[in-house]
PDB file of N, CA, C and O in Angstrom:
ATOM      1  N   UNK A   1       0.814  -1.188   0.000  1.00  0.00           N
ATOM      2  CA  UNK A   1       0.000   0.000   0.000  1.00  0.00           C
ATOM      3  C   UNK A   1       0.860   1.255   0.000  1.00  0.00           C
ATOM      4  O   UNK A   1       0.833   2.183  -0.809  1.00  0.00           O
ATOM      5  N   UNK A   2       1.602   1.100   1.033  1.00  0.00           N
ATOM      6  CA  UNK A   2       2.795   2.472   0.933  1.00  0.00           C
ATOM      7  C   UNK A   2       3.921   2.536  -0.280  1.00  0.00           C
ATOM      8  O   UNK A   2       4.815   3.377  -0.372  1.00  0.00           O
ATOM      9  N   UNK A   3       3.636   1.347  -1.262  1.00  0.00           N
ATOM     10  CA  UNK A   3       4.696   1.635  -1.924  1.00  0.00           C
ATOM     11  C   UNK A   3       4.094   1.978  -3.353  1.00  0.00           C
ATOM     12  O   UNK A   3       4.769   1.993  -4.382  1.00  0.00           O
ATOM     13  N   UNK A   4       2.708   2.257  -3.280  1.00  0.00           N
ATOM     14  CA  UNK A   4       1.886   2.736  -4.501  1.00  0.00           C
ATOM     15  C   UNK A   4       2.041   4.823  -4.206  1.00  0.00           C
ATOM     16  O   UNK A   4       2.321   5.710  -5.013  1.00  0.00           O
ATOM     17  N   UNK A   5       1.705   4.885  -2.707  1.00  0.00           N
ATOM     18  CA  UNK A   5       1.536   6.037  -2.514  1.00  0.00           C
ATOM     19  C   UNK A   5       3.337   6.519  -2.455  1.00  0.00           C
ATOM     20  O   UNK A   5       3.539   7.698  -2.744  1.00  0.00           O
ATOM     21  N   UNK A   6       4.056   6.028  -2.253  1.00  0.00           N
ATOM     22  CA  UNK A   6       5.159   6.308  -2.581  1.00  0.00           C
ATOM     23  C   UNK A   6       5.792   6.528  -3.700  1.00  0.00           C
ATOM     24  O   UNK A   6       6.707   7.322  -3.919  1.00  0.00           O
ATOM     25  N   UNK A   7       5.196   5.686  -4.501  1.00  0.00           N
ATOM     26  CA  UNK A   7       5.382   6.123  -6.042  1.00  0.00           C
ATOM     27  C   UNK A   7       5.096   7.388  -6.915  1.00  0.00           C
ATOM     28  O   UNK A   7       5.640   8.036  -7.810  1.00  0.00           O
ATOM     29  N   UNK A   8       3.519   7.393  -5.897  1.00  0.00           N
ATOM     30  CA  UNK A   8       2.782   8.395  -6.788  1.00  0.00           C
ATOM     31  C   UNK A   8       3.225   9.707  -6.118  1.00  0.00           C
ATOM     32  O   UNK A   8       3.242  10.707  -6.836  1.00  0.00           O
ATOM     33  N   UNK A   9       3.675   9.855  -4.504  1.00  0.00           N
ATOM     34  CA  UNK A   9       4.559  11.115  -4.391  1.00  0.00           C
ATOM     35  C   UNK A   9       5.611  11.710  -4.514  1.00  0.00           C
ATOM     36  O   UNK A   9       5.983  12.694  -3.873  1.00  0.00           O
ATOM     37  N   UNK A  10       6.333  10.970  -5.615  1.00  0.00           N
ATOM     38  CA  UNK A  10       7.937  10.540  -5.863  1.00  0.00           C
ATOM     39  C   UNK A  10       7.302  11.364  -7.563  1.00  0.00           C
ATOM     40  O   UNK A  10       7.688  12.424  -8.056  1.00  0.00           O
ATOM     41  N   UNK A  11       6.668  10.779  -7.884  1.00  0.00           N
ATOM     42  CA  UNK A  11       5.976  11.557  -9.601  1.00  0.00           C
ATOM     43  C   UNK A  11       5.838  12.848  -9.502  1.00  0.00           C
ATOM     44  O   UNK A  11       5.894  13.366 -10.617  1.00  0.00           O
ATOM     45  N   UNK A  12       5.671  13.650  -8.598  1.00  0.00           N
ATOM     46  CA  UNK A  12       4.796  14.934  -8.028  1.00  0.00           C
ATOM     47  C   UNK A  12       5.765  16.081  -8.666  1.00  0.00           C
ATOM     48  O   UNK A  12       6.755  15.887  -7.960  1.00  0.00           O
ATOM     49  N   UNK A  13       5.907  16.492  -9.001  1.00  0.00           N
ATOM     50  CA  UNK A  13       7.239  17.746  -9.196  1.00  0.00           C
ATOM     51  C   UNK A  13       7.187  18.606  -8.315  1.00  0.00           C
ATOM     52  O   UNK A  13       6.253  19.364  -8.580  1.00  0.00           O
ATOM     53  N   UNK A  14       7.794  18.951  -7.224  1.00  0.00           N
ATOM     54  CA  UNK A  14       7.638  20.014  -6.045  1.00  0.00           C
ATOM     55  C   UNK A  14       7.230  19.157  -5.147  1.00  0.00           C
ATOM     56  O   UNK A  14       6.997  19.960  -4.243  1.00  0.00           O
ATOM     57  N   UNK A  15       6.870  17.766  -4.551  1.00  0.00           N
ATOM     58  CA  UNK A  15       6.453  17.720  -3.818  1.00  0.00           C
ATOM     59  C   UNK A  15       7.207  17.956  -2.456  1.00  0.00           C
ATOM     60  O   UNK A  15       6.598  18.188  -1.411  1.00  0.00           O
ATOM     61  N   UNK A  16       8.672  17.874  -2.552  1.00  0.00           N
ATOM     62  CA  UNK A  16       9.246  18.394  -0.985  1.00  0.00           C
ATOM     63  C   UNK A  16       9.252  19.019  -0.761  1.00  0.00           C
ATOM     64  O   UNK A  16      10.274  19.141  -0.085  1.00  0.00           O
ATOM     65  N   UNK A  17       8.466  20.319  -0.791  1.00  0.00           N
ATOM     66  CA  UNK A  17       7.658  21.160  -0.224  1.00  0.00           C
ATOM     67  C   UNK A  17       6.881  20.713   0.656  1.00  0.00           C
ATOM     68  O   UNK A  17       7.454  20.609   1.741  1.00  0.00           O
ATOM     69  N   UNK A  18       6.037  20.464   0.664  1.00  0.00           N
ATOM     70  CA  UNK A  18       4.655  20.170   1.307  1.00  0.00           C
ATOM     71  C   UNK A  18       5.371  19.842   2.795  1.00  0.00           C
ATOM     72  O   UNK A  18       5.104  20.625   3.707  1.00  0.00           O
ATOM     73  N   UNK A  19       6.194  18.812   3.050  1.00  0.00           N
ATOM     74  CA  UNK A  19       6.013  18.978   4.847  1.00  0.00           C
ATOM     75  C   UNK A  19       7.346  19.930   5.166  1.00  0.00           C
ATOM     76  O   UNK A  19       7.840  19.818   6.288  1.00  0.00           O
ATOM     77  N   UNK A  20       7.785  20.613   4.473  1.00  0.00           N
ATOM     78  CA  UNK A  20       8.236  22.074   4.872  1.00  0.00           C
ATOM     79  C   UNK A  20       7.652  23.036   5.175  1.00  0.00           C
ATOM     80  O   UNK A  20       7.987  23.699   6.156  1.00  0.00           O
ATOM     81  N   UNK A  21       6.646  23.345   4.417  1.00  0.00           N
ATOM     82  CA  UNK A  21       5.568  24.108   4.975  1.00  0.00           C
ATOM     83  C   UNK A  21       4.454  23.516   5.918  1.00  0.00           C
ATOM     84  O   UNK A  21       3.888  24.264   6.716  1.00  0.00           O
ATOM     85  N   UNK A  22       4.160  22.290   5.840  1.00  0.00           N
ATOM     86  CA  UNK A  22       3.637  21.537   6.926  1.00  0.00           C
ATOM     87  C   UNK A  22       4.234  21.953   8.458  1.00  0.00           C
ATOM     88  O   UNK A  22       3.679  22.252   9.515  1.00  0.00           O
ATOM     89  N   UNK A  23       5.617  21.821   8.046  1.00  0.00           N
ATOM     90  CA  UNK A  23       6.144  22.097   9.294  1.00  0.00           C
ATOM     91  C   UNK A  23       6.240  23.187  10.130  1.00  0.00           C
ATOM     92  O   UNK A  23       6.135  23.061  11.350  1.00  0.00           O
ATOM     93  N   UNK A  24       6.522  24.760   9.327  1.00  0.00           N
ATOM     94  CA  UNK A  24       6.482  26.040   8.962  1.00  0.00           C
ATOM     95  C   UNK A  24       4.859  26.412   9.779  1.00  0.00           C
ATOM     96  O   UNK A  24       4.656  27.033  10.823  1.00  0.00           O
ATOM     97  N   UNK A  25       3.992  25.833   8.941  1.00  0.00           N
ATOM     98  CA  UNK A  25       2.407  26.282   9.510  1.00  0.00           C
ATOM     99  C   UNK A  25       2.401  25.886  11.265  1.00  0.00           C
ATOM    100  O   UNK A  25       2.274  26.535  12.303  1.00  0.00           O
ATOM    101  N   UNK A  26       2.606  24.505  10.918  1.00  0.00           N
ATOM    102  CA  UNK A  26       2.596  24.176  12.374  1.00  0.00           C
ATOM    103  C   UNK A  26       3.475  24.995  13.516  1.00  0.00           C
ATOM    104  O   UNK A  26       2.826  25.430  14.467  1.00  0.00           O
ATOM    105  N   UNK A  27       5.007  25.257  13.494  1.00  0.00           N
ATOM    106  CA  UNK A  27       5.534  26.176  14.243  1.00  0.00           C
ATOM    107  C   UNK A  27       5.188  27.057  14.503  1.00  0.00           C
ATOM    108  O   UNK A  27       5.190  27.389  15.688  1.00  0.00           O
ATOM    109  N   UNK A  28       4.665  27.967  13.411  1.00  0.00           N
ATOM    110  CA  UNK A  28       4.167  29.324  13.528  1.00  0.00           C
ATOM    111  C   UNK A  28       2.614  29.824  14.292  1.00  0.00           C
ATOM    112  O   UNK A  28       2.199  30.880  14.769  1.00  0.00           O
ATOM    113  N   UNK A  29       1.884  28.028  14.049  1.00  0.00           N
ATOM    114  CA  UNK A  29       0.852  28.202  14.832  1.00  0.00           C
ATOM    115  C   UNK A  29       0.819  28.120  16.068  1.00  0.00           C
ATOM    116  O   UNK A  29      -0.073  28.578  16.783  1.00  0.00           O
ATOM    117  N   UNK A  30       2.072  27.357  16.527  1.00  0.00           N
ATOM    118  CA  UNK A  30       2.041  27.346  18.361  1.00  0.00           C
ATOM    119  C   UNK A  30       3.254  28.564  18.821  1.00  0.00           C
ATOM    120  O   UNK A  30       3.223  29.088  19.935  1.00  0.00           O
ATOM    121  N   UNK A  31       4.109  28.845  17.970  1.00  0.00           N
ATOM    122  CA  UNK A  31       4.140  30.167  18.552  1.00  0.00           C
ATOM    123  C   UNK A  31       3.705  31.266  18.429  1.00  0.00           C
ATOM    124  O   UNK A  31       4.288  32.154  19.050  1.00  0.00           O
ATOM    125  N   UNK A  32       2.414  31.660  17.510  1.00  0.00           N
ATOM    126  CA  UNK A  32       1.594  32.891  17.926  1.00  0.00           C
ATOM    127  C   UNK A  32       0.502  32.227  18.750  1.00  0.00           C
ATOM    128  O   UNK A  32      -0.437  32.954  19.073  1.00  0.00           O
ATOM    129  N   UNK A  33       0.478  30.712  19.216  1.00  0.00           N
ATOM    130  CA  UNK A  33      -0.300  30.868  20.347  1.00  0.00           C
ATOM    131  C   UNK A  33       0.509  30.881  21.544  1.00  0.00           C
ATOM    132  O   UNK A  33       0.052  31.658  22.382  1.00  0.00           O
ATOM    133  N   UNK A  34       1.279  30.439  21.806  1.00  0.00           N
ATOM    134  CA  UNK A  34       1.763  30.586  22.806  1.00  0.00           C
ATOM    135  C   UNK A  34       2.565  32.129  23.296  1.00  0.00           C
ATOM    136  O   UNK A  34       3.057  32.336  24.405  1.00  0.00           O
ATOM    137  N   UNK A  35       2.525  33.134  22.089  1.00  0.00           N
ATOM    138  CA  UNK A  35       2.537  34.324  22.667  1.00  0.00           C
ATOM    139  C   UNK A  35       1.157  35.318  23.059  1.00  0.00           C
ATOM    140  O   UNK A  35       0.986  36.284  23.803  1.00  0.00           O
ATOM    141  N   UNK A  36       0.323  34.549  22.165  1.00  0.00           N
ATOM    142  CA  UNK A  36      -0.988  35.199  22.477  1.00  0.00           C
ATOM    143  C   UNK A  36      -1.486  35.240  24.159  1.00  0.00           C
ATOM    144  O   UNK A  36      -2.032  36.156  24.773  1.00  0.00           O
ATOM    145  N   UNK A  37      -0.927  33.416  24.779  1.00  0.00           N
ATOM    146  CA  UNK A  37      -1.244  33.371  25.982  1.00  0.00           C
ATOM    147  C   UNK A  37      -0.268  33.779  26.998  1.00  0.00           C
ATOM    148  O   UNK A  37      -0.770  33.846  28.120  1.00  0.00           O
ATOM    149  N   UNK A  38       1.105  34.101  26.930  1.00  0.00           N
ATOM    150  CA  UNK A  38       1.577  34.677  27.547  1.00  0.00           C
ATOM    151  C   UNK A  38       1.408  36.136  27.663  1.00  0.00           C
ATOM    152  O   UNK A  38       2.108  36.623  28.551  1.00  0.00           O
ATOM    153  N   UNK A  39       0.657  36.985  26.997  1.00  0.00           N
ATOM    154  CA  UNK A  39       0.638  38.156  26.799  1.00  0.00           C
ATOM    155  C   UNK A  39      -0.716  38.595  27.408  1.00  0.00           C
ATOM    156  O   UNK A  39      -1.095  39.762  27.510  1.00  0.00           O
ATOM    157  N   UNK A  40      -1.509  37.286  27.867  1.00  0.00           N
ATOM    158  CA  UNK A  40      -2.966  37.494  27.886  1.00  0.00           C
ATOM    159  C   UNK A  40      -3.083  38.457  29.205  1.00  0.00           C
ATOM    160  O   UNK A  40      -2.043  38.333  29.852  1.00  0.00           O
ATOM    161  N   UNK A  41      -3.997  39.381  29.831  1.00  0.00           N
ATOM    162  CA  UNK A  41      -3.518  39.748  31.012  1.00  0.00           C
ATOM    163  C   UNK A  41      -4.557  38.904  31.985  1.00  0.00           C
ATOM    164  O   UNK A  41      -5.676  38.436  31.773  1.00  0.00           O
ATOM    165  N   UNK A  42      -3.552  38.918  33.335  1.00  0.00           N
ATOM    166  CA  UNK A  42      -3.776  38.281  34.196  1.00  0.00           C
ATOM    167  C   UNK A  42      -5.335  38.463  34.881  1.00  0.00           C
ATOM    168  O   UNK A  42      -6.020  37.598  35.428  1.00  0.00           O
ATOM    169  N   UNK A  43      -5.692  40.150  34.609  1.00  0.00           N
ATOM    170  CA  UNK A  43      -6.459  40.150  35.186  1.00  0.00           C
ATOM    171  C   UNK A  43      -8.253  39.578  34.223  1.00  0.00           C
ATOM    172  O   UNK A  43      -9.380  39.357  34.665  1.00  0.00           O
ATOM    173  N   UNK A  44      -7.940  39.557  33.485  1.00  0.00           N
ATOM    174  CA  UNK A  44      -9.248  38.492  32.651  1.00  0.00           C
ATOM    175  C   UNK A  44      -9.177  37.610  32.804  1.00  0.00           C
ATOM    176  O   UNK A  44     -10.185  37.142  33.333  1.00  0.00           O
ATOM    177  N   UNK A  45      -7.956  36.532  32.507  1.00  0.00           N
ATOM    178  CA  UNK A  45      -7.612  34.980  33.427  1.00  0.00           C
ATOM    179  C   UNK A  45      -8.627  35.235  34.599  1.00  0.00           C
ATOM    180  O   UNK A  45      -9.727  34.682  34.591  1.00  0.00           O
ATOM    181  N   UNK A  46      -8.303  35.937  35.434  1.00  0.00           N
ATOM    182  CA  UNK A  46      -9.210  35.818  36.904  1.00  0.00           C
ATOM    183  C   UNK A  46     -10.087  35.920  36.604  1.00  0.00           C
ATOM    184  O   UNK A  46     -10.590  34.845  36.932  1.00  0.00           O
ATOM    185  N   UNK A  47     -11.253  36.801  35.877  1.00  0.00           N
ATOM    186  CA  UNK A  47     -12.423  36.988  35.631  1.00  0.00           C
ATOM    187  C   UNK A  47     -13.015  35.884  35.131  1.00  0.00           C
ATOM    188  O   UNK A  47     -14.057  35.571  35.707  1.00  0.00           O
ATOM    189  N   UNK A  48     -12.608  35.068  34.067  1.00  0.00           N
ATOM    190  CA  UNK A  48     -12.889  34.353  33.032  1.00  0.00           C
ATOM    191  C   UNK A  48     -12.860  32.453  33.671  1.00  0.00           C
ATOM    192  O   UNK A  48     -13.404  31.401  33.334  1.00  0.00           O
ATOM    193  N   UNK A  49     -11.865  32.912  34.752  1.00  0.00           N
ATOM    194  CA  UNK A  49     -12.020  32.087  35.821  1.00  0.00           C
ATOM    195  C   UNK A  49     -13.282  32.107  36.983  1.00  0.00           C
ATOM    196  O   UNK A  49     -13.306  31.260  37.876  1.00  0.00           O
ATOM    197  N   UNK A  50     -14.060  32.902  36.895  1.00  0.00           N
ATOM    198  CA  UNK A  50     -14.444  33.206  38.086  1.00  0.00           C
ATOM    199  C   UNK A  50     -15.948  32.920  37.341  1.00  0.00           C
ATOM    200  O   UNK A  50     -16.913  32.926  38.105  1.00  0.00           O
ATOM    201  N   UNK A  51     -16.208  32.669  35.888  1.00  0.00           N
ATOM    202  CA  UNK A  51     -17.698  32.895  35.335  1.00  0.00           C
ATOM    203  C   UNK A  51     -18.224  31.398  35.810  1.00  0.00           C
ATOM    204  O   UNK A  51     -19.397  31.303  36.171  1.00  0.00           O
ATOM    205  N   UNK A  52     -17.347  30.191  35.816  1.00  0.00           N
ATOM    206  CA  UNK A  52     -18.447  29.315  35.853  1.00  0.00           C
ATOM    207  C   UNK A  52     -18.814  29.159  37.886  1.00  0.00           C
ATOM    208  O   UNK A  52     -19.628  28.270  38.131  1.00  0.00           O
ATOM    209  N   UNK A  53     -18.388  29.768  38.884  1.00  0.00           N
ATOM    210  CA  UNK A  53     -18.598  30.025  40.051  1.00  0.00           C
ATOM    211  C   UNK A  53     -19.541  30.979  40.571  1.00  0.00           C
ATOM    212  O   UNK A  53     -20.029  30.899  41.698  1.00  0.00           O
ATOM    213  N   UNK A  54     -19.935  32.421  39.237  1.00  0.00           N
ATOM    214  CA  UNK A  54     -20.625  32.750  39.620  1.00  0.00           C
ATOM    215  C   UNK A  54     -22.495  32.464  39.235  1.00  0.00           C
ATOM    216  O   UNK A  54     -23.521  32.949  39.711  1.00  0.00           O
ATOM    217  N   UNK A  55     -22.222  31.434  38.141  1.00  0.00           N
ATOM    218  CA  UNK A  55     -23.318  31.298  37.535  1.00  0.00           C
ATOM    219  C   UNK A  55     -24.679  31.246  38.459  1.00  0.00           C
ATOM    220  O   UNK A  55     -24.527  30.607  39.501  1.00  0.00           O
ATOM    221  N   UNK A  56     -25.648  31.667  38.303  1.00  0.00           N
ATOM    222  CA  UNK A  56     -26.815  30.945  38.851  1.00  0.00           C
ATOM    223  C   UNK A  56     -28.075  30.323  38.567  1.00  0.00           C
ATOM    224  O   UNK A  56     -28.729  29.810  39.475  1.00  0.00           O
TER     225      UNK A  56
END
């Protein structure tokens, strides 16, 4: 089975691309999240913490 799909991505012209930018998307997506949440401020964390306690 892998050596049909191996074939047919070996035919591709450009295909070593694809998990370069695979890879690229992915990095870039956990570090603008992980600056998004370090940057978040503390004081909404608390709030946002505090909604399902105050529910009634």
């Amino acid at each position: 089975m892998f050596e049909a799909i191996k074939h047919n991505m070996e035919t591709i012209a450009g295909v070593e691309i694809y998990p370069i930018l695979s890879l690229l998307i992915f990095f870039l997506f956990f570090l603008a999240l992980g600056i998004w949440v370090f940057s978040y401020k503390k004081e909404k964390i608390e709030e946002l913490s505090q909604i399902p306690l105050n529910h009634k």
